[in-house]
C-alpha positions in Angstrom: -8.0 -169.2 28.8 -10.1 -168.3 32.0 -8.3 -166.3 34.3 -7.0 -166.9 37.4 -9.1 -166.7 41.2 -7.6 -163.9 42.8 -9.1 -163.3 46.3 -6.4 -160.5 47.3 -7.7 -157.8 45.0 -7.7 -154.2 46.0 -10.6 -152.7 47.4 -10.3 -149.8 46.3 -10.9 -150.6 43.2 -13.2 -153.7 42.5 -16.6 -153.3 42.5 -19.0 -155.3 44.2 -20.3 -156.8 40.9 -16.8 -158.0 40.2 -16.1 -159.3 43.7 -19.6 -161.2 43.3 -18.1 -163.0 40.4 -15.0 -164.0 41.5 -16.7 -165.1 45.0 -19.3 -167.3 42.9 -16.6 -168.8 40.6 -14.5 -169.9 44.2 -17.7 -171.1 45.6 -18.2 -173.4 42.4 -14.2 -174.3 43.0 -15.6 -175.6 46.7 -17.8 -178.2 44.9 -20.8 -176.1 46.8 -24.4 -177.6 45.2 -25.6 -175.4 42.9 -28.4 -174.5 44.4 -25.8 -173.6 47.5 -24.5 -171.0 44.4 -27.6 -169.7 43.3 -28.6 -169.1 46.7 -25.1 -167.0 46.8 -26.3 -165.1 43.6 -29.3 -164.7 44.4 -28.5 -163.2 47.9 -25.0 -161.1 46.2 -27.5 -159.6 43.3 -30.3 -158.3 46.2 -27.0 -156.5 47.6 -25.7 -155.0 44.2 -29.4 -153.8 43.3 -29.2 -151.9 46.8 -25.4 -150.7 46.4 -25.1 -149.9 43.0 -21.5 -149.7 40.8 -19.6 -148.6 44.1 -16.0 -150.2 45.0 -15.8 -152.5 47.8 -14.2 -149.9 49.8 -17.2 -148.2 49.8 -18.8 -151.1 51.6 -18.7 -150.6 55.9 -20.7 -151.3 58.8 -23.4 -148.4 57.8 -23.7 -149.5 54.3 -25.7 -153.4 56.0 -28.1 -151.2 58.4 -28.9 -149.0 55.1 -29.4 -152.6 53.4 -31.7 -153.7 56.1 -33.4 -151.1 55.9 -34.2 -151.6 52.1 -34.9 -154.8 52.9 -37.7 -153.9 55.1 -39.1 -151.5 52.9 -39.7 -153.6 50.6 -41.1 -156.0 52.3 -42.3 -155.1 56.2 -43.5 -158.7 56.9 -39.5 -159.9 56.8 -39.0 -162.6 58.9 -35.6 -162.5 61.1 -34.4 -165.4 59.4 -35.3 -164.6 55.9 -33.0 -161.2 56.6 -30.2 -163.6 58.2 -29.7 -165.3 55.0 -29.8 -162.3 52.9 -26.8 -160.6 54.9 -24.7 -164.0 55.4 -25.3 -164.9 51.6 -24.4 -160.6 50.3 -21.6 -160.4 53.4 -19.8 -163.8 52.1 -19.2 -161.4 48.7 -17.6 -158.7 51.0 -15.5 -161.5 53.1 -14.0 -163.7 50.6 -11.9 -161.4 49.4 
């Protein structure tokens, strides 16, 4: 029996791995494309190699400008746009629940 999509799970103690997982399963539940959902993945795993096994209260504003800076270390030639997706795609993770 799969278990319930719970959205309203504390903070505190869910980790960003877990909160990916639920976030991907309600994006499948929104009849997104699957590319749509890989592109969600793709995005939330970039963010978890950054983060680590943290909780999701560990996650605030100064957590993203440490992320874009990882993101621009490893790669300097990042386009604007290219960094747009990657926050919207790893910040949907962090607002859907």
């Amino acid at each position: 029996m799969r278990k319930p999509i719970t959205l309203q799970q504390d903070a505190a103690t869910i980790t960003f791995n877990e909160l990916l997982e639920e976030m991907l399963r309600f994006k499948k539940l929104q009849n997104l494309s699957p590319r749509s959902v890989d592109f969600y993945d793709d995005c939330g795993q970039r963010f978890a190699a950054f983060f680590g096994e943290g909780t999701c209260a560990d996650i605030c504003e100064a957590t993203f400008y440490d992320y874009i800076e990882y993101l621009h270390e490893k790669n300097p030639n990042l386009r604007p746009a290219s960094l747009r997706s990657y926050l919207t795609g790893s910040g949907q993770s962090c607002t859907t629940a």
